[in-house]
KOLLO-985499 format. One line per 2 residues: number of its first residue (from 1); their letters; for each residue x, y, z of C-alpha. Coordinates in nm, 4 decimals, padded with zeros to 6 digits. Layout:
N
NUM) a) X Y Z ~ ...
//
This chain:
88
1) xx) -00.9620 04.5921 -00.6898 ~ -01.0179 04.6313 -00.3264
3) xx) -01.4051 04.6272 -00.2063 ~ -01.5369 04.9749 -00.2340
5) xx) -01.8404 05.1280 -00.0082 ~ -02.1906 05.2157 -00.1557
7) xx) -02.4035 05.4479 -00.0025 ~ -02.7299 05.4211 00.1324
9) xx) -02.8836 05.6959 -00.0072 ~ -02.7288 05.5533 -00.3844
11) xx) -02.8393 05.2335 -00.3276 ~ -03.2083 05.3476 -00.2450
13) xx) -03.2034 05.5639 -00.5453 ~ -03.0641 05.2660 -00.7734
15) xx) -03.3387 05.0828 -00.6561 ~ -03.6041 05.3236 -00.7383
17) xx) -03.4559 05.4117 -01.0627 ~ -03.4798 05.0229 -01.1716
19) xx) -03.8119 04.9679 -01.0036 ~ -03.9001 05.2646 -01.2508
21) xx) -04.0380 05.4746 -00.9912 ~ -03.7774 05.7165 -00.9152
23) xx) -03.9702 06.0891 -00.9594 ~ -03.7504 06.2969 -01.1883
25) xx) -03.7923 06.5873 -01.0182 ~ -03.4949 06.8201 -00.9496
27) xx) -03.4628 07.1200 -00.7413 ~ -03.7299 07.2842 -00.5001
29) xx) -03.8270 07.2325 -00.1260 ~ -03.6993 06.8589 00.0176
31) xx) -03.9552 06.6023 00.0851 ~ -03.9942 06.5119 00.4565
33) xx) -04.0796 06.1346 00.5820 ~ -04.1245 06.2322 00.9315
35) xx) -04.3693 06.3949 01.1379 ~ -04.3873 06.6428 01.4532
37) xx) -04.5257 06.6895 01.7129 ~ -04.4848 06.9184 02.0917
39) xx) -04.4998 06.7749 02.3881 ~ -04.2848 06.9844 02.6640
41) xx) -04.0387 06.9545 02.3412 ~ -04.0442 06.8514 01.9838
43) xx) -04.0558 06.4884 01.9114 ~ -04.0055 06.3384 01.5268
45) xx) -04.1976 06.0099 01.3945 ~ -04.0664 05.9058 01.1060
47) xx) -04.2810 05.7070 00.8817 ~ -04.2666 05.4793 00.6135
49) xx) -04.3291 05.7076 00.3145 ~ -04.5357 05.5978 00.0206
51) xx) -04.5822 05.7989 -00.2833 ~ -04.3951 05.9585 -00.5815
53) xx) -04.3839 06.2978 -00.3914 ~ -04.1130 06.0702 -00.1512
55) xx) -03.9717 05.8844 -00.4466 ~ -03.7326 06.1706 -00.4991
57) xx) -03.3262 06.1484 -00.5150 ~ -03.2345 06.0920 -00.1567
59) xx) -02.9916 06.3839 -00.1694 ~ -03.3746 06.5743 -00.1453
61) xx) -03.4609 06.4274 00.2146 ~ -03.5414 06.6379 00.4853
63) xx) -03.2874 06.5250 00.7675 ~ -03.3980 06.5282 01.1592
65) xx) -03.0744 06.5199 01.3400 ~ -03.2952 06.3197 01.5954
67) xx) -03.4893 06.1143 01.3316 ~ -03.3758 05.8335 01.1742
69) xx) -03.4844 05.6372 00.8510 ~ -03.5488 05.2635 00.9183
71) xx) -03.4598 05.1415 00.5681 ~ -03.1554 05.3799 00.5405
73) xx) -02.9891 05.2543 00.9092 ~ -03.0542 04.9082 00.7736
75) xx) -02.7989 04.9851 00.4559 ~ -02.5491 05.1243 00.7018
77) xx) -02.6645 05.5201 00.6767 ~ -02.4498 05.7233 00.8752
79) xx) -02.6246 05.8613 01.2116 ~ -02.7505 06.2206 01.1126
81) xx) -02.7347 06.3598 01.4902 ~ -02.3462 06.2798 01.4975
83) xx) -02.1469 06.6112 01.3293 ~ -01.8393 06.6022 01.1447
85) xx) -01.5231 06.8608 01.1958 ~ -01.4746 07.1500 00.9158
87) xx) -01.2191 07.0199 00.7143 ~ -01.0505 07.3362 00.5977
//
């Protein structure tokens, strides 16, 4: 069997499921580790989120095109700001 590709976001939630902290929760408004700010324009500072409010599914994070995770570009996360063609 030839190597096969695992996602960030499954790998983080793997981890949290066997570190027995993954939050259950399904549905409603994402959760957002990043904050903002103005400044002539708006600026994003994403920060290391702590808390079972953040220990949701990845598929429930709040993406900044701009912003990018630390721990989720270190497992090879695709670059948000970078937009794929309709495949139809």
């Amino acid at each position: 069997m030839s190597p096969r590709r695992l996602e960030a976001e499954a790998l983080r939630d793997a981890v949290l499921s066997v570190a027995g902290e993954l939050n259950p929760r399904m549905g409603g408004p994402g959760y957002r580790d990043f904050t903002t700010f103005t400044r002539n324009t708006q600026f994003y500072e994403v920060f290391d989120a702590v808390g079972t409010e953040f220990n949701r599914r990845s598929l429930y994070r709040t993406w900044v095109r701009s912003g990018r995770s630390p721990l989720l570009d270190v497992l090879d996360c695709p670059d948000p700001s970078t937009a794929a063609p309709n495949a139809r």
